[in-house]
C-alpha positions in Angstrom: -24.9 -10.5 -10.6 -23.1 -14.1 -10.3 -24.2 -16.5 -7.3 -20.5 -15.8 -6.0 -20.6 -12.1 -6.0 -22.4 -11.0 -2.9 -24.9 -8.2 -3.1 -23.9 -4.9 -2.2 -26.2 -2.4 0.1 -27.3 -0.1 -2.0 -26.3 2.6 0.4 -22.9 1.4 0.8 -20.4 2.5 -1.4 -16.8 0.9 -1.2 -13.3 1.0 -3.2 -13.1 -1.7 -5.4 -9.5 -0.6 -7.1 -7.5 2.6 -7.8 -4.8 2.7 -9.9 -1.2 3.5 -9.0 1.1 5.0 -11.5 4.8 3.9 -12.0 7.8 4.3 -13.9 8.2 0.3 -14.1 5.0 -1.4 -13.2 6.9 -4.9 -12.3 9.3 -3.0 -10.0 6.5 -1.4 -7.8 4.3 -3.9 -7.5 6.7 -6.7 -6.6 8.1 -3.6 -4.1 4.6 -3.2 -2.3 4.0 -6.9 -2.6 7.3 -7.6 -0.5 6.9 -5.4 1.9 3.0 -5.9 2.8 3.5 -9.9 2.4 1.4 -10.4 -0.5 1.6 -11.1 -4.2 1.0 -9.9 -7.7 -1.4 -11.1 -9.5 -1.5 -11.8 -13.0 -2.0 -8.8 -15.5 -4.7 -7.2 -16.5 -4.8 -5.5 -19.4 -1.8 -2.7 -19.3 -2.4 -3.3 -15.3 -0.8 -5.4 -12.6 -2.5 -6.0 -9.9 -1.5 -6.0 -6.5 -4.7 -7.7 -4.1 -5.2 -6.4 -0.7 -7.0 -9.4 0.5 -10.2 -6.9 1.3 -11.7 -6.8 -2.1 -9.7 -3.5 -3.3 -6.7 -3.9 -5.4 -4.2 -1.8 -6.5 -3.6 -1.7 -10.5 0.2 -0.8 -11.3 0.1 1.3 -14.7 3.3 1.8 -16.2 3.5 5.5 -17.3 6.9 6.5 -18.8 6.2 9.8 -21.1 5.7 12.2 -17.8 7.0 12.1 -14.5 5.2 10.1 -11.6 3.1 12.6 -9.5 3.7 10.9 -6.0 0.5 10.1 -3.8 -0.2 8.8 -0.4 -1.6 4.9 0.4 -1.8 4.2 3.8 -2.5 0.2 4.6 -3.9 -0.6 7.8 -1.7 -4.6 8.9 -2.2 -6.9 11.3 -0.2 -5.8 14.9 1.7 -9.1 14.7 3.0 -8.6 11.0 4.1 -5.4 11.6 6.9 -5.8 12.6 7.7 -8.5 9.7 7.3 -5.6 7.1 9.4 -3.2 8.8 12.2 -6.3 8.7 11.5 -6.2 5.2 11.9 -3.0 4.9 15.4 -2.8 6.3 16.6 -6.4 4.5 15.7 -4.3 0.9 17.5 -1.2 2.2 14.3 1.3 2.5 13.9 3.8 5.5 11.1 4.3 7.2 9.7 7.2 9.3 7.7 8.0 12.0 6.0 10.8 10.6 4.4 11.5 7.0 7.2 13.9 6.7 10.4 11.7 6.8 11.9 13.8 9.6 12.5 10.8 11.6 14.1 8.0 10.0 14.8 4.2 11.9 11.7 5.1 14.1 7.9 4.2 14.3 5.0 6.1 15.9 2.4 5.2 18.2 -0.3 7.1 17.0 -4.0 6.0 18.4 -2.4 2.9 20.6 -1.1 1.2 17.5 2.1 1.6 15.5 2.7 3.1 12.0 5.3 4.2 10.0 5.8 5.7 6.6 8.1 4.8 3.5 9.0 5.6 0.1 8.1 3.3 -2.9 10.1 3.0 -6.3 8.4 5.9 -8.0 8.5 8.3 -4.3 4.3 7.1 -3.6 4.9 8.3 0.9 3.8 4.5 1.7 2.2 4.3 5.5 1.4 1.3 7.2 -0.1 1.4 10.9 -2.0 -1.0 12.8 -4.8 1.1 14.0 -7.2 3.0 12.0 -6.8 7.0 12.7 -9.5 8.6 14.9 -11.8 10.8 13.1 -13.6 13.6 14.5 
């Protein structure tokens, strides 16, 4: 291990980077990258990299020969940028929801004192962004 790279617990166990499949890599990573306020990063491989800023990155893989199975990514933001993405958001033309559902378009919810809401990305991927982690059980 490098002098830069600190040690991890070895009881710990945390995401490092999951890849995200799209129809056009470029497109949905310069998507996510708008919205959240962040930028891509140079590519790696057949992957672009999208950096979360927490040490986990999300690797765009372009995959044209089948269709995109969509998944969920939920992004816990900052309460005063919040409101910044869901600008963006609008300026682009993309609804966003209240619920995980897209029952209720224009509108945020307030779920565990903070505020969320939940969007589509290029390739349908039900984006969520809130600005309080979820109460487990």
């Amino acid at each position: 291990m490098s002098p830069a790279q600190p040690a991890v617990p070895a009881t710990v166990a945390r995401l490092d980077h999951t890849v995200v499949h799209a129809s056009d890599r470029h497109l949905s990573a310069e998507f996510l990258a708008a919205v959240l306020g962040l930028e891509v990063g140079a590519p790696f491989g057949p992957f672009l990299p999208v950096d979360l800023g927490n040490g986990v990155t999300l690797d765009y893989y372009e995959k044209r020969d089948e269709p995109i199975q969509p998944q969920h990514y939920a992004f816990l933001v900052p309460e005063e940028q919040f409101d910044a993405m869901i600008a963006r958001l609008e300026a682009i033309g993309v609804t966003y929801y209240a619920d995980p559902s897209h029952t209720a378009p224009g509108r945020v919810n307030d779920l565990f004192g903070g505020r969320g809401a939940y969007f589509d990305d290029p390739d349908g991927h039900n984006m969520e962004i809130m600005t309080r982690p979820y109460a487990r059980p």
